[in-house]
ROLOPA-816567 format. One record per residue: residue in three letters; x, y, z of N, C-alpha, C, O in turn. Coordinates in steps of 0.001 Angstrom, whole numbers, plus 524288, in hexadecimal, padded with zeros to 5 digits. Example, Ala and Ser with C-alpha at 12.3 -4.5 7.8 and 13.67 -1.06 7.14 Angstrom:
BEGIN
ALA833867E9C681E788300C7EE6C81E78833907F31C81E788379C7F30982111SER832327F73681BA8835667FBDC81BE4832648001E81EBE834618047281F67
end
This chain:
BEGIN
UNK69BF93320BAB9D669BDE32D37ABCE56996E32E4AAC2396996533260AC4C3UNK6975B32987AC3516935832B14ACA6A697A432760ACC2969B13324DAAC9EFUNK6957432858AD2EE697443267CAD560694FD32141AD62A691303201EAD372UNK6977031C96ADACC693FA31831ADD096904631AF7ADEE668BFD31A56ADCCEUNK6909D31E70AE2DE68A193204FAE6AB688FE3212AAE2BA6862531DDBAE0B5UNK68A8B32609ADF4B68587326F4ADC13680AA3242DAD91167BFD32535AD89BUNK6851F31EDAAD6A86837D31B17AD47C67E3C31862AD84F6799C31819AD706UNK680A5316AFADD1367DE731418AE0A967706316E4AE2166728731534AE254UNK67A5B31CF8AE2D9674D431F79AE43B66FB731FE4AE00166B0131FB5AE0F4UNK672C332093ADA8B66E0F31F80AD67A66B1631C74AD5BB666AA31CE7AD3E4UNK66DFE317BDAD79666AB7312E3AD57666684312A3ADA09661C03123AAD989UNK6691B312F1ADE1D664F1311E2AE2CD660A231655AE1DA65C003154FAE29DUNK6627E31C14ADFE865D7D31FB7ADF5D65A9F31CDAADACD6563E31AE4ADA85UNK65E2731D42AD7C165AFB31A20AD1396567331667AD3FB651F1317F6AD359UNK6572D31198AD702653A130E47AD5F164FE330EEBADB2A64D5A30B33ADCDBUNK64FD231420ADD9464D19313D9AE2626482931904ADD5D64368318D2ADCABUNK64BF031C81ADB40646E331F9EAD7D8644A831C0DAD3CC63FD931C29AD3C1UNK647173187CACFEA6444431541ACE4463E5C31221AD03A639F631267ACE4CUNK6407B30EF9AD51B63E0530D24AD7D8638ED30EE5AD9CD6351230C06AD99CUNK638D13137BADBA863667316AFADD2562F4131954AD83162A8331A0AAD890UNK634D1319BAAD36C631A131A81ACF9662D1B316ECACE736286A317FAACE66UNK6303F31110ACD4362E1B30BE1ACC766290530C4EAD063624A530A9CACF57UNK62A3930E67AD42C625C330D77AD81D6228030F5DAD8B261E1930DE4AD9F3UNK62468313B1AD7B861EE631804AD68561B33316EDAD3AB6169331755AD4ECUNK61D4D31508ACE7261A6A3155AACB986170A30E44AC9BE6141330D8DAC607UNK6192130978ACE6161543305F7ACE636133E30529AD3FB60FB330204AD4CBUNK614E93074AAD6EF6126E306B5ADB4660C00306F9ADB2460AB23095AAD72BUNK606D730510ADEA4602803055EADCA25FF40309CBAE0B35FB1930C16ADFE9UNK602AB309FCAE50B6012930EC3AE8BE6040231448AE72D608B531513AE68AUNK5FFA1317EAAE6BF602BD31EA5AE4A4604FE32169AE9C46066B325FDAEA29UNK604F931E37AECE8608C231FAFAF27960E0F31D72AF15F611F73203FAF152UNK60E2D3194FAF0A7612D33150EAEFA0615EB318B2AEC73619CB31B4DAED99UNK6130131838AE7B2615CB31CA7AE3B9617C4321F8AE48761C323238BAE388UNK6146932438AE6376193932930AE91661D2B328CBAEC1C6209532C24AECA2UNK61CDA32348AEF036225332286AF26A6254732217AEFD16283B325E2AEF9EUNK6266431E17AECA862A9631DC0AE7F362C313221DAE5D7630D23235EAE62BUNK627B9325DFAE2B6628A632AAEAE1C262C0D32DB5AE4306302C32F00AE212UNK62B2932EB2AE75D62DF432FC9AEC406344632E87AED0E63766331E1AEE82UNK6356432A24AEC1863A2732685AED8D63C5B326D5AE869640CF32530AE7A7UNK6399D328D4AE4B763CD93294BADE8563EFE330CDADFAC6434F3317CADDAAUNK63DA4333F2AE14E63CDF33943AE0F76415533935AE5096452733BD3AE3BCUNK64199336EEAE95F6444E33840AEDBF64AF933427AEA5264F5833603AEB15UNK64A863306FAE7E96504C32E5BAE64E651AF332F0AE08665609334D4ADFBFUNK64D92333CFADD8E6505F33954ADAC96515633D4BADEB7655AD33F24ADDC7UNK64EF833FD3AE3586529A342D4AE50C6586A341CFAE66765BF3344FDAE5B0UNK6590033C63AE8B165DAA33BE0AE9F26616033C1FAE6A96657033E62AE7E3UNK660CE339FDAE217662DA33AFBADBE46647034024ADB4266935340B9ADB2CUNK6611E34504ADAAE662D634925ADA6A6663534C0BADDF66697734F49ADC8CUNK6651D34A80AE3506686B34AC7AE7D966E30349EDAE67C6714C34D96AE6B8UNK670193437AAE494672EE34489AE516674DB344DCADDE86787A341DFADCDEUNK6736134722ADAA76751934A3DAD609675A93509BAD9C66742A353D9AD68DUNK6769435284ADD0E677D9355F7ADD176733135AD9ADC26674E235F59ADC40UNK66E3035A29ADB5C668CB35C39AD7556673635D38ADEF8663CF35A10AE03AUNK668B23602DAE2F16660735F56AE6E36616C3628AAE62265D6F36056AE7ABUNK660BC3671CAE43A65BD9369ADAE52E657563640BAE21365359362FAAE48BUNK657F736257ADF31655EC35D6BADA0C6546B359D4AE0506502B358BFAE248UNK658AC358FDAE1B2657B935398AE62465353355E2AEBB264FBE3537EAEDD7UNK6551D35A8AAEC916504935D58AF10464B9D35D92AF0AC6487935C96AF42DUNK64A5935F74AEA976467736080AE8CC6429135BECAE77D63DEB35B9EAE8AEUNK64613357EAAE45464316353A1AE4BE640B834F32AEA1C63E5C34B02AEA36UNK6426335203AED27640F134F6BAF1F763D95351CFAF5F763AEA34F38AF903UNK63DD235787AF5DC63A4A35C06AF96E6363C35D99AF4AF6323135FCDAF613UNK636C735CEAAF0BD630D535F04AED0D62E41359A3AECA162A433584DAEEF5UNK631743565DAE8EA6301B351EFAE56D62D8E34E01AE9E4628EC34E12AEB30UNK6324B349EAAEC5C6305D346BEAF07862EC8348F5AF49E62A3F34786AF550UNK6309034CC2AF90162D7834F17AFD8D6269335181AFC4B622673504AAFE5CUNK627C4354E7AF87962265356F9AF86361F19355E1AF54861A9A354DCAF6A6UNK620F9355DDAEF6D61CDB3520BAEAB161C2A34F49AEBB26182F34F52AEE64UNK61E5D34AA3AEB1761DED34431AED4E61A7F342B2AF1716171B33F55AF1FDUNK61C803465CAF4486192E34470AFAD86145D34633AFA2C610C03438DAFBE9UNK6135F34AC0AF7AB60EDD34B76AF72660AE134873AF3866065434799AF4D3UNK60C723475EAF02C6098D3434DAEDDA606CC33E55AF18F6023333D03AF20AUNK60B7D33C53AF3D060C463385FAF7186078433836AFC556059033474AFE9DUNK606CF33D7BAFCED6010733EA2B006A5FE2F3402FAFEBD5FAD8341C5B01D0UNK5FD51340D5AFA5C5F88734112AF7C45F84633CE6AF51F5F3C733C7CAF377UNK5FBAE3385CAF3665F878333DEAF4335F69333045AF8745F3CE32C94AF71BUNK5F794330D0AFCCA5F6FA32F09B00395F32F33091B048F5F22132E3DB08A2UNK5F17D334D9B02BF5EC1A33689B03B45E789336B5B009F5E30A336E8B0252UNK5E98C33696AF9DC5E29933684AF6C55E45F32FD7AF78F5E07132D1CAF806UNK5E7F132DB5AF7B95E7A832696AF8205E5B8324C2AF2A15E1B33224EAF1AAUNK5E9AA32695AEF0F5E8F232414AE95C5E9AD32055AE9095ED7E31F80AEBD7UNK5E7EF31B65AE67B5E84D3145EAE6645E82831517AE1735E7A831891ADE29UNK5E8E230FBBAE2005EA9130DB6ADAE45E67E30DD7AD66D5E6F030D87AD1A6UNK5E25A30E6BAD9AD5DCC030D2FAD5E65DAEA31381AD37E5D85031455ACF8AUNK5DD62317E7AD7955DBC031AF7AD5105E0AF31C96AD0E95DFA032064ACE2BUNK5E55E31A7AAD0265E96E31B35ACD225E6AD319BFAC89D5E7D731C84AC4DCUNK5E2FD315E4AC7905E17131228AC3965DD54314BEAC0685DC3F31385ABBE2UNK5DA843196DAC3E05D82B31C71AC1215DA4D3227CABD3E5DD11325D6ABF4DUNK5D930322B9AB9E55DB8232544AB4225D87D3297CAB2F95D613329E1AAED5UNK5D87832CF8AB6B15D5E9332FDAB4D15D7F2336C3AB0905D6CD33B6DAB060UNK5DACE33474AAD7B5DB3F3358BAA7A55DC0133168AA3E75E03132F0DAA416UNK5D7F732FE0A9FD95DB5332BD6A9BE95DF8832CFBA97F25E0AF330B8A9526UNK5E176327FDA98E35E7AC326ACA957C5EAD6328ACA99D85EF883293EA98F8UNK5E925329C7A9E295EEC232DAFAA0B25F3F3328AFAA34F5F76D329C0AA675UNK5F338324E6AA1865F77631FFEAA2BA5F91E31ECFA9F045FCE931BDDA9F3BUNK5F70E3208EA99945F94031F5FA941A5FBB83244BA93215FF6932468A900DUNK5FA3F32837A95405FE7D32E8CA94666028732DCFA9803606BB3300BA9757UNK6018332A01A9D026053C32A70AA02460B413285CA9E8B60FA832A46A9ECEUNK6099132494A9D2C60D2831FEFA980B60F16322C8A952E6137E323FBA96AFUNK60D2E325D5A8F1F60FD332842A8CDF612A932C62A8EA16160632DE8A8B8CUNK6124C32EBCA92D461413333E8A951E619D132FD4A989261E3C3311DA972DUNK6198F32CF1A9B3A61E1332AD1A9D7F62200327C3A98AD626B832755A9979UNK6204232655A9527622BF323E8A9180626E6329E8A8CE662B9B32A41A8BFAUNK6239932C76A8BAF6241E3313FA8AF962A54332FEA8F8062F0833313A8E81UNK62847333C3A92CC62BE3336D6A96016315833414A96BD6353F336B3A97BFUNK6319232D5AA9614634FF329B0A95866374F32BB3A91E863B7432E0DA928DUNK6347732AFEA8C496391132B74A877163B1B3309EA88B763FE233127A8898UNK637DF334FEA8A1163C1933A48A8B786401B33949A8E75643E533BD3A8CEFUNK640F6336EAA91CD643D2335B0A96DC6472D33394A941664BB13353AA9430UNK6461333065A91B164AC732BF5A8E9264D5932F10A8BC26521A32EF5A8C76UNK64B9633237A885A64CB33347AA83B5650C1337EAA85CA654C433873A8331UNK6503133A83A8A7E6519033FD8A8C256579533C66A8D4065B9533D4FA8ABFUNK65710337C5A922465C113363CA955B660003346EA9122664A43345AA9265UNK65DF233244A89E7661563312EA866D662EF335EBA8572667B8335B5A8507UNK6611B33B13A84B76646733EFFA8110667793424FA86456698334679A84FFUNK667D634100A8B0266D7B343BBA8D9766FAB342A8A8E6D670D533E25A8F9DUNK671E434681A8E576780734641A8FDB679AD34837A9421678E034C1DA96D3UNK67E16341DBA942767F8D34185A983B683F734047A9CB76845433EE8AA150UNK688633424AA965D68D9C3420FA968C690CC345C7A99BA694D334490A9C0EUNK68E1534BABA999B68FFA35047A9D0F68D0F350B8AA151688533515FAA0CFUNK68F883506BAA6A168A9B352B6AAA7A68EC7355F0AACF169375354E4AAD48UNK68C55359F3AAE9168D2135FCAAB0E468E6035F3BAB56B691943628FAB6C0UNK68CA135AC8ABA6468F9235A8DABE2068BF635D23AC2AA688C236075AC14EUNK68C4335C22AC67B688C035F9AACB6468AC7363F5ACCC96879236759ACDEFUNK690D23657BACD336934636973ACE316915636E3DACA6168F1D3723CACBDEUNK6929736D02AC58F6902737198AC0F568B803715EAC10C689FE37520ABE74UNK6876F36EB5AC2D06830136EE3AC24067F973727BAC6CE67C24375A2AC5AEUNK6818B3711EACC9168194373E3AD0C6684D4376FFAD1EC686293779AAD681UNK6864B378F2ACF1868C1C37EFCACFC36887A382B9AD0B268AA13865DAD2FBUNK682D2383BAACFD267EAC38797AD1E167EA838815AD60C67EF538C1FAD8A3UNK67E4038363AD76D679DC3804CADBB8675A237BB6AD8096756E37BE0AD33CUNK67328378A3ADA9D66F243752EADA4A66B9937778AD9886694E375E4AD59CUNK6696E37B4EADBCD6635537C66ADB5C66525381A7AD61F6621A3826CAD27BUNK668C0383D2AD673669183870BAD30A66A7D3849CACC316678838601AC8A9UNK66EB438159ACB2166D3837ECCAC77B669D737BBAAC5F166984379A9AC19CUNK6669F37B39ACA306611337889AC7B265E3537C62AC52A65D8937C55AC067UNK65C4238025AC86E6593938648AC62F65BA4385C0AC2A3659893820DAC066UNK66121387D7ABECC6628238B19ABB8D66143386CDAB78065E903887CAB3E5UNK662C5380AFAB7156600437D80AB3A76590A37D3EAB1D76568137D5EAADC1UNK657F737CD3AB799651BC37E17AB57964EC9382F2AB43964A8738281AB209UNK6505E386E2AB53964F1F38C0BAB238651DF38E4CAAE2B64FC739233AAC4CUNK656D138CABAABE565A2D38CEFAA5506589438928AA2F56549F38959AA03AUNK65C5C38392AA3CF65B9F381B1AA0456575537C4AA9FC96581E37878A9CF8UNK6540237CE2AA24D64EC9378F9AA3BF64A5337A90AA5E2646AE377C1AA749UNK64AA137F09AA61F644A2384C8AA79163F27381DEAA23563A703828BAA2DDUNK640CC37FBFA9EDB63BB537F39A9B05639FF37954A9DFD6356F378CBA9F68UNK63D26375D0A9EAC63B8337113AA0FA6366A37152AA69B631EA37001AA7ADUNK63C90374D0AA97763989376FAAAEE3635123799FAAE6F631CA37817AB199UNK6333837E1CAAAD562D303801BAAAAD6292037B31AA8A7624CF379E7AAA56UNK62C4C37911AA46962758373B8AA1A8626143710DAA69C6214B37110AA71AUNK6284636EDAAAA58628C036A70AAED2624FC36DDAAB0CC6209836D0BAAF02UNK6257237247AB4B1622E6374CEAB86461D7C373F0AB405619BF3712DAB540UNK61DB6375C4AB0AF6187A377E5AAD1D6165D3726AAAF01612D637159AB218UNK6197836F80AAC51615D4368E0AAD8A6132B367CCAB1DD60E6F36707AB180UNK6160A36781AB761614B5367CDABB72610AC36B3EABD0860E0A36A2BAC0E9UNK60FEE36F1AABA9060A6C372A3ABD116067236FB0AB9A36020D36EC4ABB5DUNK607A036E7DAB5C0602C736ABCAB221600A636824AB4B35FC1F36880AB649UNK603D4364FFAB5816022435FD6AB9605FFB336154ABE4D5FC0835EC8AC016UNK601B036596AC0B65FF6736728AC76C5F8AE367A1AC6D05F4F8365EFAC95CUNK5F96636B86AC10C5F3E536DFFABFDA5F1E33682EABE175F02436565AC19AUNK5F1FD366BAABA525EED33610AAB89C5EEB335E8DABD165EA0335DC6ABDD3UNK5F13935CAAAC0D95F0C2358BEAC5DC5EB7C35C7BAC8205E73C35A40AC7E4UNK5EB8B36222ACA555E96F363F0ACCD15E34D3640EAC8715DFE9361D1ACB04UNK5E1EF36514AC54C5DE073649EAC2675DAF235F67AC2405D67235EDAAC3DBUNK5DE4635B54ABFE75DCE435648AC0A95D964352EBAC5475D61034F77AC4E8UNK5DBF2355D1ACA055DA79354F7ACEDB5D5EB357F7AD0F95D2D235590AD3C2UNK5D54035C2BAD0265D25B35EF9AD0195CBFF35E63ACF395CA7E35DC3ACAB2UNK5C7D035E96AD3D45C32735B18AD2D55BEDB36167AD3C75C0123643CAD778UNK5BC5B36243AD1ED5B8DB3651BAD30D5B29936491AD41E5AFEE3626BAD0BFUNK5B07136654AD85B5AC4736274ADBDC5A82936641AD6715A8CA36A56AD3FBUNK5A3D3361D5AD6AF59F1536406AD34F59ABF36549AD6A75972B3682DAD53FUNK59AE63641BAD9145975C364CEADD5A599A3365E5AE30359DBB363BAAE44DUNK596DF36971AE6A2599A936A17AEBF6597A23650DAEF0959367362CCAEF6BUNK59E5F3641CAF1BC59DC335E3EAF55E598B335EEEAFB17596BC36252AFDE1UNK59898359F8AFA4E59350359A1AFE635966B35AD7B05F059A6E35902B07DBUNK5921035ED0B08755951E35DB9B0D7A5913C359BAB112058D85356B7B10A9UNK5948F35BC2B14C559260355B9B191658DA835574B1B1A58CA4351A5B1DDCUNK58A9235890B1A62585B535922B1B095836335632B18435808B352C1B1A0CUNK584AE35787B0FAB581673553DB0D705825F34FD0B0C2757F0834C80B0B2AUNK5896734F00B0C51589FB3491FB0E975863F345B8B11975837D3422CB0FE1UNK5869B34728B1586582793451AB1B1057D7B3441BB191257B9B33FB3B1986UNK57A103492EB15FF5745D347E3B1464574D534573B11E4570D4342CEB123BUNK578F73429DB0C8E578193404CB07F5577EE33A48B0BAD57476336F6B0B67UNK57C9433A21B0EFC57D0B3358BB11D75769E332BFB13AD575A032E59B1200UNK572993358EB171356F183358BB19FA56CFF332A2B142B56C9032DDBB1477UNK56B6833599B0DE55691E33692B0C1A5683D33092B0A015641C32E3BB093AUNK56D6C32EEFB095E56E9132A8EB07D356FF232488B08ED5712632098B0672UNK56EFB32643B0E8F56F6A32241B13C55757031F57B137B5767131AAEB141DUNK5788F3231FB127657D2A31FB4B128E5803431FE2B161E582C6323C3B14E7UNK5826531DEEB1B0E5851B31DD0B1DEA582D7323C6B21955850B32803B2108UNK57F5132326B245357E2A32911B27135815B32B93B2C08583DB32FAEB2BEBUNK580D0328CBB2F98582F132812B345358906326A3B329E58A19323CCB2EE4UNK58CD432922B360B591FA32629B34685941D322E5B350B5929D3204EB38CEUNK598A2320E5B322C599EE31BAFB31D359CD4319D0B36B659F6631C9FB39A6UNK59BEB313DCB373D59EFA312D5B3E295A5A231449B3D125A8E431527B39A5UNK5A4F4313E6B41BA5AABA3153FB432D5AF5C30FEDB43975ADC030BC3B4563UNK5B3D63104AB42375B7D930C15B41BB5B7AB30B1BB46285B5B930E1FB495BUNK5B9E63061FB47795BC6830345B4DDB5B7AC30074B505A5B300300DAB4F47UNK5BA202FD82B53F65B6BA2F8F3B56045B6ED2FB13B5AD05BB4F2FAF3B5CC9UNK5B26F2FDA7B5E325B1302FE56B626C5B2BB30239B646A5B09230347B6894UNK5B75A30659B62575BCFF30BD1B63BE5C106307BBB65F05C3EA30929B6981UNK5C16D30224B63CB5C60430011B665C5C9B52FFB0B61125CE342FDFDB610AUNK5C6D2301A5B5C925CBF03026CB56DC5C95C307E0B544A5C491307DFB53E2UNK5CCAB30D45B523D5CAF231114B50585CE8C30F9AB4C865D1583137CB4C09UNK5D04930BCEB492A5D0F030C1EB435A5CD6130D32B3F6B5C8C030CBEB40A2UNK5CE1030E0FB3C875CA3D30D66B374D5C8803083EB35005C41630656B3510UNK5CBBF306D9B337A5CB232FEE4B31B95C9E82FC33B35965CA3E2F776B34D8UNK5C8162FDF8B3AFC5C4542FAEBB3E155BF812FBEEB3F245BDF52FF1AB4268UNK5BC7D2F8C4B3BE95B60C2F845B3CA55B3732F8E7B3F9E5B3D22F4A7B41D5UNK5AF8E2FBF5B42BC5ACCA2FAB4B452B5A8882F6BDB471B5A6CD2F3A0B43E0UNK5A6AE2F6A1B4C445A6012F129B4C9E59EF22F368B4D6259E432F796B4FA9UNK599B72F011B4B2B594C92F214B4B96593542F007B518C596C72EDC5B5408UNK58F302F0A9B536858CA32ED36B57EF58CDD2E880B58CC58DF52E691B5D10UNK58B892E566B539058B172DED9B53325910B2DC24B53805925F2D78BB53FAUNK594CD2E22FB52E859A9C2DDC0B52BE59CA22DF1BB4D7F5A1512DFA5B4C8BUNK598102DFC0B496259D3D2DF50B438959EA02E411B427359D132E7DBB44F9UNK5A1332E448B3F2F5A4952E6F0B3D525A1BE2ED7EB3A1659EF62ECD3B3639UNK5A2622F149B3B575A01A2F4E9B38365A2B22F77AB33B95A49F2FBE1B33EBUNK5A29A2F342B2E0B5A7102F494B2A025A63E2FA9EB26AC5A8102FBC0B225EUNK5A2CC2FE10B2A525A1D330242B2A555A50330670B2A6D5A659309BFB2734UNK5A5E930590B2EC25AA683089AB33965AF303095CB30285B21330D11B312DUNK5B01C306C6B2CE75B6FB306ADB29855B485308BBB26C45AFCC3082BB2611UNK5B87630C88B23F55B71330F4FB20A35B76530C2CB1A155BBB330A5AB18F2UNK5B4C530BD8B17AC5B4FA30A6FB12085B8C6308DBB0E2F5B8623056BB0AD8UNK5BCBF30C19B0F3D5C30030B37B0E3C5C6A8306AFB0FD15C9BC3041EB0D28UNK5C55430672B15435C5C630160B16B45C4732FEC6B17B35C6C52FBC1B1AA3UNK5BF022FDDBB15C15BCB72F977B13695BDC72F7E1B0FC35BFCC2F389B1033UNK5BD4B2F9EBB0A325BF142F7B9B05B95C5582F67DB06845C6E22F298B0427UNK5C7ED2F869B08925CD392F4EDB07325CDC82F113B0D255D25A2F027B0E55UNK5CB1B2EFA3B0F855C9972EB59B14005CD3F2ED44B17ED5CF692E9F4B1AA8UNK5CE452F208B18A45D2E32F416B1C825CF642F2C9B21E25CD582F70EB22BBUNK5CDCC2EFA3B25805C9FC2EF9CB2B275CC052EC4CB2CD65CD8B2E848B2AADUNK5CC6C2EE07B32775CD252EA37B35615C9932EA40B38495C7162EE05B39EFUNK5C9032E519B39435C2DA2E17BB3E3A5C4A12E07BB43B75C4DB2DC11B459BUNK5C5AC2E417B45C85C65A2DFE1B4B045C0C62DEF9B4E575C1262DEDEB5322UNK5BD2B2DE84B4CAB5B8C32DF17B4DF85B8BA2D8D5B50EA5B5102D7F9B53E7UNK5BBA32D5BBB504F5BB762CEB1B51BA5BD8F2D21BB5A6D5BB6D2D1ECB5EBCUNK5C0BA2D3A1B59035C30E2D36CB5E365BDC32D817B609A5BB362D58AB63C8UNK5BC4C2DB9EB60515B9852E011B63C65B3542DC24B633A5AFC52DDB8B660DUNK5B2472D7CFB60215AE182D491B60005AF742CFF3B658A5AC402CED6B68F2UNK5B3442CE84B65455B57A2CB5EB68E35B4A02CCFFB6F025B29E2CAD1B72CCUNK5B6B22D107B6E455B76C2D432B73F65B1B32D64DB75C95B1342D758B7A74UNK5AD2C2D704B72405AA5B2D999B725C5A56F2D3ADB75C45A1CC2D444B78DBUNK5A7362CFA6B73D55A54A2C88FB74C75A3FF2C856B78D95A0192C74EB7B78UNK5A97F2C9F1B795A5ABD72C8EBB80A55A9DC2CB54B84FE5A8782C954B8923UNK5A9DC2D0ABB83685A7972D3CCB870A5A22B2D222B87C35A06C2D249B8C3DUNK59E572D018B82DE597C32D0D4B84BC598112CA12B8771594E92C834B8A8DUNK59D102C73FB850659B7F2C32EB873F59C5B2C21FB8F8859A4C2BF67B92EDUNK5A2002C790B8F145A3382C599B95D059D9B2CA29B964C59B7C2C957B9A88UNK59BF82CCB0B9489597082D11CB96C9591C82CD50B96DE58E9F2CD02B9A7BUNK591B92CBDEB945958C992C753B94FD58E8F2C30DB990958BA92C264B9CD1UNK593022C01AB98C7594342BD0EB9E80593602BFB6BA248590702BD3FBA52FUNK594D72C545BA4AA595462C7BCBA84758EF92C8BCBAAA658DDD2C8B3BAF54UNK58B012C9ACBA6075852B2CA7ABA786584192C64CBA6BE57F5D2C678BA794UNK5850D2C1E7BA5925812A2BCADBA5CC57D6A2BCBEB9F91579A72B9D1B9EF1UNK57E832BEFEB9D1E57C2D2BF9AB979D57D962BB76B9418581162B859B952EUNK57B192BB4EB901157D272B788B8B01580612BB66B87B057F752C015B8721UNK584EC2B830B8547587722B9CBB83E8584792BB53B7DAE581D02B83AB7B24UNK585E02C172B7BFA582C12C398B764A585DF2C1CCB72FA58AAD2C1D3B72D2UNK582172BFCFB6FA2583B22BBD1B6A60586132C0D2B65E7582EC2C3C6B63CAUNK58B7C2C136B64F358DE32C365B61DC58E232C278B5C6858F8D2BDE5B5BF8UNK58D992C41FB58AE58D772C0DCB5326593A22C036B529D596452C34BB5532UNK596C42BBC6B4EE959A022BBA3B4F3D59F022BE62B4A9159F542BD23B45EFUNK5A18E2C13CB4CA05A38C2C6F8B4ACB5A7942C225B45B05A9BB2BDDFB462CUNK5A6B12C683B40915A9C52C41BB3C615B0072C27AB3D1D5B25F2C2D0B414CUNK5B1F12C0E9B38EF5B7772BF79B371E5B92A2C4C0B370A5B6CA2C7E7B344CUNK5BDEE2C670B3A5D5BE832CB2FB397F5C1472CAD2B33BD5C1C42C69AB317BUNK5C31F2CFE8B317D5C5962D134B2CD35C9EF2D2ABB2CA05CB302D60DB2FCFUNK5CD5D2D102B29605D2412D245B2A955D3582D826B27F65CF4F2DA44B266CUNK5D7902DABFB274D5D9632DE3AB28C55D9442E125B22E85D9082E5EFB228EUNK5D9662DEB6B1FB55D8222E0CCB1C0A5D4C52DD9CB17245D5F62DCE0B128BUNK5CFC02DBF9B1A715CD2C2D896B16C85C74B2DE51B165E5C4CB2E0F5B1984UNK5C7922DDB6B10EA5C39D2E125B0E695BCF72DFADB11915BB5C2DB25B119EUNK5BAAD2E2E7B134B5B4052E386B12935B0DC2E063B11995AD612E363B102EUNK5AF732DD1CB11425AB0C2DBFEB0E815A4FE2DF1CB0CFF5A1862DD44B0FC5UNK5A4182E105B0B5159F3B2E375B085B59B1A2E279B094259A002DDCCB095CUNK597852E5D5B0A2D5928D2E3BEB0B4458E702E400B067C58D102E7A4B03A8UNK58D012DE9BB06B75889E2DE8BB042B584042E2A8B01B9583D02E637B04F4UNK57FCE2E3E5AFCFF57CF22E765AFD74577AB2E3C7B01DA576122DF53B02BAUNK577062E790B02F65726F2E6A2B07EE574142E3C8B0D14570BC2E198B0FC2UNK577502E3CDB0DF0578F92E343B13F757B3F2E895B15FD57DEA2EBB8B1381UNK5799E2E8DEB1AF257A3D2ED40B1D3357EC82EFDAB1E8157E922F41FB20B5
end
């Protein structure tokens, strides 16, 4: 028989690792998904924590969530995997093996939790009369040493296949910046470098455009990236404004006519995409 806490604490772990699971695995960001991951790994530690399993509960939290996990977690967040490249399938059938292999591992699972037993339990006292870390050893090197070598064996499979898989080998030696540069010249593409972000050094963001001579906008200056997903901001209306003023009190002040300005666009809002240029406009 458990106790109320005990009772209480399961359910709340139960449906926070559930949860967690659920999430992982529909969430559509592979960041998202490791958090959950994460939040499922860290409520089984607490589980084992409090079964008494502490080396089980340490371990899963200083190997599993502190250092596996997290590491994943920055290395997605630096190659910046999206959903589109999830969608690509560098092996076929490998979502139809994936299926049979999880379905597979179900009926084992099922199969296994019907045939024990689970009328005698041994108790934490007889179980930890070693110690914790010591009746763990003496279980996994007597009577579960064939499991434990198959697992490890598995795990180096996988390290080596991940590391192979990934693995790109150049056919040719990469070009340096020299022959970059000549191919550039060769090919008239972009020679001279590209302008620089901000309107006048009064904004050093990135998503602010530079502004040309005539006033518009140099959709140059942003880098490409944020262009296609319309990440820019324009304040080009206000440094056009201010810019009015000045030639207009500078021309009052000399007695001049005031210089006919063309009149500066609709600015863009904040995350409205690019528009494209035409072939043959400049």
């Amino acid at each position: 028989m458990t106790s109320t806490g005990e009772a209480v604490q399961f359910w709340i772990l139960a449906v926070i690792a559930v949860g967690g699971a659920l999430g992982m695995l529909l969430m559509k960001k592979a960041v998202h998904s490791a958090l959950c991951l994460a939040a499922t790994m860290l409520a089984l530690a607490v589980c084992y924590l409090a079964q008494g399993a502490v080396f089980l509960g340490v371990v899963q939290i200083v190997v599993y969530t502190g250092a596996i996990m997290m590491l994943f977690l920055f290395v997605v967040m630096l190659v910046g995997v999206t959903s589109a490249d999830s969608l690509k399938e560098q092996l076929k059938g490998q979502r139809l093996a994936a299926v049979l292999c999880g379905l597979g591992f179900g009926v084992v699972l099922v199969a296994g939790l019907a045939n024990a037993k689970l009328k005698d339990f041994t108790g934490l006292s007889e179980a930890n009369a070693e110690g914790n870390v010591q009746g763990l050893a003496r279980l996994i090197f007597t009577k579960y040493v064939w499991a434990f070598e198959v697992t490890g064996a598995l795990l180096i499979t996988a390290a080596i296949g991940a590391m192979v898989l990934t693995h790109r080998e150049h056919v040719k030696a990469p070009k340096t910046q020299r022959e970059l540069a000549a191919q550039r010249v060769r090919d008239n593409i972009q020679v001279p470098p590209m302008p620089a972000p901000g309107v006048y050094a009064r904004h050093n963001a990135v998503d602010v455009p530079g502004l040309l001579p005539d006033g518009t906008v140099a959709e140059d200056s942003v880098m490409a990236t944020l262009r296609e997903r319309g990440q820019i901001r324009d304040v080009s209306q206000e440094m056009l404004r201010r810019m009015a003023e000045l030639e207009e009190a500078t021309a009052d002040r000399l007695g001049r006519a005031p210089s006919s300005r063309p009149t500066p666009p609709e600015p863009r809002k904040a995350l409205e995409t690019v528009p494209k240029k035409e072939e043959g406009e400049a």
